[in-house]
C-alpha positions, 0 to 999 in steps of 0.5 A: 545841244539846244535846250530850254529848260523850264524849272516847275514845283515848290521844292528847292531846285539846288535839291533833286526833289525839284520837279523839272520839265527839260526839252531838246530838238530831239526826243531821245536826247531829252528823254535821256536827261529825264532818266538820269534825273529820275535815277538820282531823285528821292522822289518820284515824278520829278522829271518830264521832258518835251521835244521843242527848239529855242528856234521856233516861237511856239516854244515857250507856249508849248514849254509853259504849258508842259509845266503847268499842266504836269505840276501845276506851277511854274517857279522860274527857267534854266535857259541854256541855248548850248554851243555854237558851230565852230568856224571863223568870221570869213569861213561862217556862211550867212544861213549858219549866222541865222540859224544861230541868231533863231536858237541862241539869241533870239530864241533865248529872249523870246522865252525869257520875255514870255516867262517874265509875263507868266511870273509876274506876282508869284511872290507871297503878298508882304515877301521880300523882293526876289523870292518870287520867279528867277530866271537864269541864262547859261551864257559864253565864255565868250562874253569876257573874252572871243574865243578862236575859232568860234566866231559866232559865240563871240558875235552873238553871246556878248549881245545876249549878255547885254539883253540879260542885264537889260532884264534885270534891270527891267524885271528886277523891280517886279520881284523876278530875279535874272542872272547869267553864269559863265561856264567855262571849262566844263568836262562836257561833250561838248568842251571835249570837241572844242578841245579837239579844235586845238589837238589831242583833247586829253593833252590840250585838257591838261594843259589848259588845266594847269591854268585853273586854280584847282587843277582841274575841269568842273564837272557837269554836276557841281556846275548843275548845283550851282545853277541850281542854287541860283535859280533858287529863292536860296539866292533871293537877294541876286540878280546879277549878270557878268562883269564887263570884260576887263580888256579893251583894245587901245593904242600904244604910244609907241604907235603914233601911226594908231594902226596898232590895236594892243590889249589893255587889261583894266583891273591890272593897269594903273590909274593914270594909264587908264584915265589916258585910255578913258579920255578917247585920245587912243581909243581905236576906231 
């Protein structure tokens, strides 16, 4: 699901009394995330919804709006552009990589551009920097490591991650605070059916979640919560994106032909090898 989620009102969004506008492609969809918000809130009024697509650039002026005009602020945005169809490099045709490019990736930084405007001075006069307007983008796995299968996440979320950091280098002076998180194993629908591109979901669920320190797949809520608290001024002092991915493709040296490309994990590897790495002798090409 495609969905630009703008955060609007003064009450602490990692609580369910923050007052939310949410927007998909598809009313019924929307309305629905709106309802199961409602039925949790202690208060009423919290949630509205709008149908819009990242795609389209009247988005963010129609999303803005929303917020403005049924709470009367704009504190700061969720941005989650949702996933990508599944496909490889040569089965993805060139319209499904526009499309893609439209919703994911641009779509995403022409809203983040048009809030950073809108939020700029929100902080209180004499308040420490970042407890004004936040920004948090909802990226990809993909941005550590490519996932099969999934060639247009690999080639377009690690660009976004890129244009993220880029923004909070830009925007963090001004007091507005970006930041990225990863989800990764997520018992959503949506993990489900990629699940089901490697076999039985339920089995490939629990053999993936015998990789996972607690045993398990988060839930959309506790990965709700801890959106929530970032985008809050509870997080103030971050502005932070992800790391950079920790493996690179080198030669080995065994390999004097330098026709092989081999994965170089960089915090696992000692000094010297990576020193040998870094020079550009057997970087590939």
């Amino acid at each position: 699901m495609q969905a630009g989620r703008v955060r609007a009102g003064g009450a602490d969004p990692a609580t369910v009394a923050a007052r939310v506008v949410l927007s998909a492609p598809h009313g019924a969809t929307a309305a629905a995330a709106a309802t199961r918000l409602a039925q949790n809130a202690d208060a009423a009024d919290t949630a509205a919804w709008v149908v819009a697509d990242n795609a389209d650039p009247a988005t963010p002026g129609l999303l803005m709006a929303a917020a403005q005009d049924r709470f009367g602020r704009l504190d700061g945005a969720l941005i989650s552009v949702g996933g990508t169809p599944a496909g490889t490099v040569a089965t993805t045709t060139d319209d499904a990589w526009r499309s893609a490019f439209e919703s994911v990736f641009l779509g995403a930084v022409r809203l983040a551009r048009a809030l950073a405007v809108d939020l700029s001075g929100h902080a209180a006069p004499g308040a420490l920097p970042g407890t004004g307007g936040s920004v948090v983008f909802v990226l990809a796995s993909s941005v550590r490591v490519p996932l099969a299968e999934l060639a247009i996440s690999n080639g377009l979320f690690p660009g976004l991650a890129g244009v993220v950091k880029t923004l909070a280098d830009e925007l963090g002076p001004a007091g507005i605070r970006i930041n990225g998180i990863l989800p990764v194993r997520i018992a959503t629908d949506r993990v489900r059916e990629l699940d089901a591109l490697s076999g039985d979901p339920d089995e490939v669920r629990a053999r993936l979640s015998e990789r996972i320190p607690l045993r398990r797949y988060g839930e959309p809520e506790e990965f709700g919560r801890a959106g929530g608290v970032r985008a809050s001024r509870r997080s103030s002092a971050s502005c932070r994106v992800p790391a950079l991915p920790r493996r690179v493709l080198h030669h080995r040296r065994d390999d004097p032909s330098g026709r092989g490309c081999h994965p170089l994990d960089l915090m696992g590897q000692g000094t010297p090898q990576l020193r040998s790495v870094l020079s550009g002798r057997r970087l590939c090409r």
